[in-house]
C-alpha positions in Angstrom: 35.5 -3.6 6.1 35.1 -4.7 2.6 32.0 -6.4 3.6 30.4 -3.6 5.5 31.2 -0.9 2.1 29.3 -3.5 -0.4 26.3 -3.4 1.8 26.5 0.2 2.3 27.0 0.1 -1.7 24.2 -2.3 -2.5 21.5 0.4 -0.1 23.1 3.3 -1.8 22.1 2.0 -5.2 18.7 0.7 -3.8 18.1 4.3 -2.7 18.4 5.7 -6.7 16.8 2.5 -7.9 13.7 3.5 -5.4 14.2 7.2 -6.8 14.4 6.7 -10.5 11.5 4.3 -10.1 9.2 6.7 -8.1 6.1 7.9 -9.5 5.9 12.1 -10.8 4.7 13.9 -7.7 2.6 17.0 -7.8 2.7 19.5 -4.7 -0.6 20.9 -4.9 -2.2 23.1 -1.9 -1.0 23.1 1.4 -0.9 20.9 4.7 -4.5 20.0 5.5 -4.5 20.4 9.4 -8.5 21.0 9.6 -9.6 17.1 9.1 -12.5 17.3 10.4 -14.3 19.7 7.4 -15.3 18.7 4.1 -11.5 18.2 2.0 -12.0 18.1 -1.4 -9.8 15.3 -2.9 -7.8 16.9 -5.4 -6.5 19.7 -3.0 -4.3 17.2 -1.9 -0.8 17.8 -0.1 0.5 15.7 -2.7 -0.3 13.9 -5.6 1.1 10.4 -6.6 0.2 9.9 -10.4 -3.3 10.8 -9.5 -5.6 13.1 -12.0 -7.4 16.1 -11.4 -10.8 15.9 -13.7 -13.6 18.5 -14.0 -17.3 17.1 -15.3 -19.9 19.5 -15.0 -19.7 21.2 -11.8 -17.8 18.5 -10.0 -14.2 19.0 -9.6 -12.4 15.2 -8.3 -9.5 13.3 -8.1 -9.5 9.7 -10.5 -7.3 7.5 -9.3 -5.8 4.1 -11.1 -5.1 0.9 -9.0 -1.5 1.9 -7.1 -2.1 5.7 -7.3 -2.0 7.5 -4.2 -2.2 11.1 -2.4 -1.0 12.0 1.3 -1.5 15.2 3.7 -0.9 16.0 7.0 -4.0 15.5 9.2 -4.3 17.2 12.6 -7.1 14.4 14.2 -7.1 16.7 17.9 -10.7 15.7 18.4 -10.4 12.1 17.9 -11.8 10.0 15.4 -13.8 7.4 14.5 -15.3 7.0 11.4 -14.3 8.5 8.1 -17.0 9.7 5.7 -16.1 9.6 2.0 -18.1 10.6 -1.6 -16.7 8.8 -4.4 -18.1 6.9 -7.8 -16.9 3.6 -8.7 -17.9 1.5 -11.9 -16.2 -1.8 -10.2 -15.5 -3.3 -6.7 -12.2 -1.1 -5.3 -11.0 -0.3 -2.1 -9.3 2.5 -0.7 -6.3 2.2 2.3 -4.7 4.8 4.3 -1.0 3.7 5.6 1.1 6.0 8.5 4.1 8.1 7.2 4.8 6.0 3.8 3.4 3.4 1.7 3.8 0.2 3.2 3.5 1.6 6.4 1.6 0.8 9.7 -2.3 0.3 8.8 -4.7 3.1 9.3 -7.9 2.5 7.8 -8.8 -0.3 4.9 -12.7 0.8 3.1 -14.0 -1.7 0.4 -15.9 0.2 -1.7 -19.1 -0.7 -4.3 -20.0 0.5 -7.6 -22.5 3.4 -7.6 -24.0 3.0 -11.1 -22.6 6.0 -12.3 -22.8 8.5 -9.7 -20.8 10.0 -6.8 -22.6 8.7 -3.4 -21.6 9.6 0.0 -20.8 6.7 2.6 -19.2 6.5 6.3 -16.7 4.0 7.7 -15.5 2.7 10.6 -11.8 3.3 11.2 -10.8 -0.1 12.4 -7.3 0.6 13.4 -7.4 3.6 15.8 -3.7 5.1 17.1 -3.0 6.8 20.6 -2.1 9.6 18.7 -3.6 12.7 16.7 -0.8 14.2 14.4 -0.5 12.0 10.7 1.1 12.2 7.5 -1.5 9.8 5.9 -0.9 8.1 2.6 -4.2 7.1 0.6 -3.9 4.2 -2.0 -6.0 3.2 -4.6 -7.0 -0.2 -4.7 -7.3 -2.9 -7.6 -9.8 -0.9 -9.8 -10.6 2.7 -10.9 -11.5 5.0 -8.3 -12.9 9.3 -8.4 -12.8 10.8 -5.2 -14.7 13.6 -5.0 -14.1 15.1 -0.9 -13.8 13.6 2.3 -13.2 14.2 6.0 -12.7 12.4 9.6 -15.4 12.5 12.4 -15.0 13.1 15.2 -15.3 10.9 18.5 -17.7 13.9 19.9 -19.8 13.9 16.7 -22.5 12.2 15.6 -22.7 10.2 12.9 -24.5 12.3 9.8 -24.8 8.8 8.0 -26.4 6.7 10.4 -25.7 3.2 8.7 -22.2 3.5 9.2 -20.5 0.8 7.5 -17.9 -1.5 9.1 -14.8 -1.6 8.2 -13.7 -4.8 9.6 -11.8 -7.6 8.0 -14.9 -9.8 6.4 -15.6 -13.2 7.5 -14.7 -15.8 4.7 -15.7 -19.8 5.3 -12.7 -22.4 5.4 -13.2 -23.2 1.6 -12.4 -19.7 0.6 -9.7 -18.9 3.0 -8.1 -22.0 1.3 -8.4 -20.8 -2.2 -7.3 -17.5 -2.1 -4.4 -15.9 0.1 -1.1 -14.0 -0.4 0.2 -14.6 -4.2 4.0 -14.2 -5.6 5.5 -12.2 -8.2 9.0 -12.0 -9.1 10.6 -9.9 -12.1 13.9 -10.9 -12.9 16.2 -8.2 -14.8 19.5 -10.6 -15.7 23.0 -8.8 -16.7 26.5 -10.1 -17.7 27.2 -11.8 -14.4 24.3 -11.7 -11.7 21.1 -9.2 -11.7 18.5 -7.9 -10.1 15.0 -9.2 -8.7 11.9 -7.4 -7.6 9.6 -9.6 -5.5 5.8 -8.3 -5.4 3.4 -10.5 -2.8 -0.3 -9.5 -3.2 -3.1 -10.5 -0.7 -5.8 -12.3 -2.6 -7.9 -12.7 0.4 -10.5 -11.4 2.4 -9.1 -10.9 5.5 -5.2 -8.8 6.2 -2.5 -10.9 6.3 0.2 -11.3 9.2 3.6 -12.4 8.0 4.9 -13.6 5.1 8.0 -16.0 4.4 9.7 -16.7 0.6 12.4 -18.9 0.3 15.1 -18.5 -2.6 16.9 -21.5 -4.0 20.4 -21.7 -3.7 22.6 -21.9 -7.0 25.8 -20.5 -9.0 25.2 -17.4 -7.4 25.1 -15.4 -3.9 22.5 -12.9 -2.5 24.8 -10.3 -0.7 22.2 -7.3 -1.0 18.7 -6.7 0.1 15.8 -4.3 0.6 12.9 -4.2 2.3 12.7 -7.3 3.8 15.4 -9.6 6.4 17.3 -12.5 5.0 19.1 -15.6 6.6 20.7 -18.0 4.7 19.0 -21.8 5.9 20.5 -24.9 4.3 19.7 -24.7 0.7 17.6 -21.7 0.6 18.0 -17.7 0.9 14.7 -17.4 3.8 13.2 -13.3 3.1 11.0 -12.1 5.7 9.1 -9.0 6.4 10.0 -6.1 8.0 7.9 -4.1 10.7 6.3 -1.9 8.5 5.3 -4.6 5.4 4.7 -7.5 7.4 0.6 -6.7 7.4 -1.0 -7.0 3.5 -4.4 -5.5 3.7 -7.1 -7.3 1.1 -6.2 -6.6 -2.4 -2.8 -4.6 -1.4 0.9 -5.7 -2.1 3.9 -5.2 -0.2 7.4 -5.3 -2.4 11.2 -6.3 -1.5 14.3 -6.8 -3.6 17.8 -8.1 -4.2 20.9 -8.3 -6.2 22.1 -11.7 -7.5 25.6 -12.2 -8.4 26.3 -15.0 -10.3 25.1 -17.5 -12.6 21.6 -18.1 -12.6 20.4 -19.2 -15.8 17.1 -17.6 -17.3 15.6 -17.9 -13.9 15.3 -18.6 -10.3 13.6 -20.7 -7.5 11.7 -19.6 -5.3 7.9 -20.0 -3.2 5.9 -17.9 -0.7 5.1 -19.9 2.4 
């Protein structure tokens, strides 16, 4: 019983800690259920740390790598591309997730610079659903991003932009796949006896990754509380993997977990992503 309270204990507290960390939301206009006219970006549902700018006659939403917007998209018609105006000064990308961020994969877009000027481009959708109601979440990628409007087509519609772009994972030689692939981060906050670590694993690649697997040394200490992510305890090691809903990393996107440590542990701790 004792057991059962501490983890009940150690989510409660990973609930606030998700809370208090959470990023200022603005509720802006209402439910977009029309997805299939022009939406202009910053009448977003909501609005995750996202800016609304106005230069000359063009009202649009700048986004920061991380920020994100959602709405509620009623997609009756189908869909099957998604056409987007937006101005870039670096290589970004944009990715919509299902119900919350690091949720099921909707659509992945890697976007070029446009030398200064909002352009208007159509994507695949490479990850079409069997069904047509979603709360879509929309994050910005590792560089600045303006989003000016947007909107789905439909599968009865033809294509305005006839080079539609594909959206697909792109093909990267041996050598490459080598050098680059998910990477680790782990930020350590240490009190008077255990703390607190927050594990961030980034996808480096080209292509979305499928699984992931970090193993925690075992020391002075015990891991008795966890959050997003599963944990089993193998010989020396504490083994993390994902869960349903973080185990795919689009390119250039993270997924996150955590856990309490209590304990010794010195000014650090083992670990490595396999």
């Amino acid at each position: 019983m004792k057991k059962r309270l501490s983890h009940i204990m150690c989510a409660g507290l990973a609930i606030c800690m998700i809370f208090t960390l959470a990023a200022p939301i603005t509720v802006r206009a209402e439910k977009n259920y029309d997805a299939y006219s022009t939406t202009e970006a910053e009448d977003a549902h909501y609005l995750y740390d996202c800016q609304v700018k106005t230069e000359d006659d063009t009202t649009y939403l700048a986004m920061k790598p991380n920020d994100t917007f959602s709405d509620y998209y009623c997609l009756d018609r189908g869909y099957k591309s998604f056409e987007l105006t937006y101005r870039a000064k670096t290589p970004t990308s944009l990715t919509a997730r299902i119900y919350r961020e690091g949720g099921p994969s909707f659509m992945y877009i890697l976007l070029e610079p446009t030398d200064g000027e909002f352009v208007t481009k159509t994507y695949e959708i490479q990850y079409p659903r069997d069904r047509y109601y979603y709360d879509l979440i929309f994050s910005c990628g590792r560089a600045d991003l303006e989003i000016d409007s947007y909107r789905f087509i439909a599968t009865d519609e033809e294509n305005v932009d006839e080079n539609v772009e594909e959206t697909e994972d792109t093909p990267v030689s041996q050598a490459a796949s080598e050098e680059k692939g998910n990477t680790i981060k782990c930020d350590v906050n240490k009190w008077s006896n255990g703390g607190s670590a927050n594990v961030v694993i980034t996808n480096e690649s080209n292509n979305t990754s499928e699984g992931w697997k970090v193993k925690v040394k075992k020391g002075d200490f015990k891991i008795d509380c966890f959050w997003s992510a599963n944990m089993v305890e193998e010989d020396d090691y504490y083994i993390f993997t994902p869960c349903d809903w973080n185990k795919s990393i689009c390119p250039g996107d993270s997924v996150q977990f955590g856990f309490n440590i209590n304990g010794n542990f010195g000014d650090s701790i083992d670990y490595t992503l396999e």
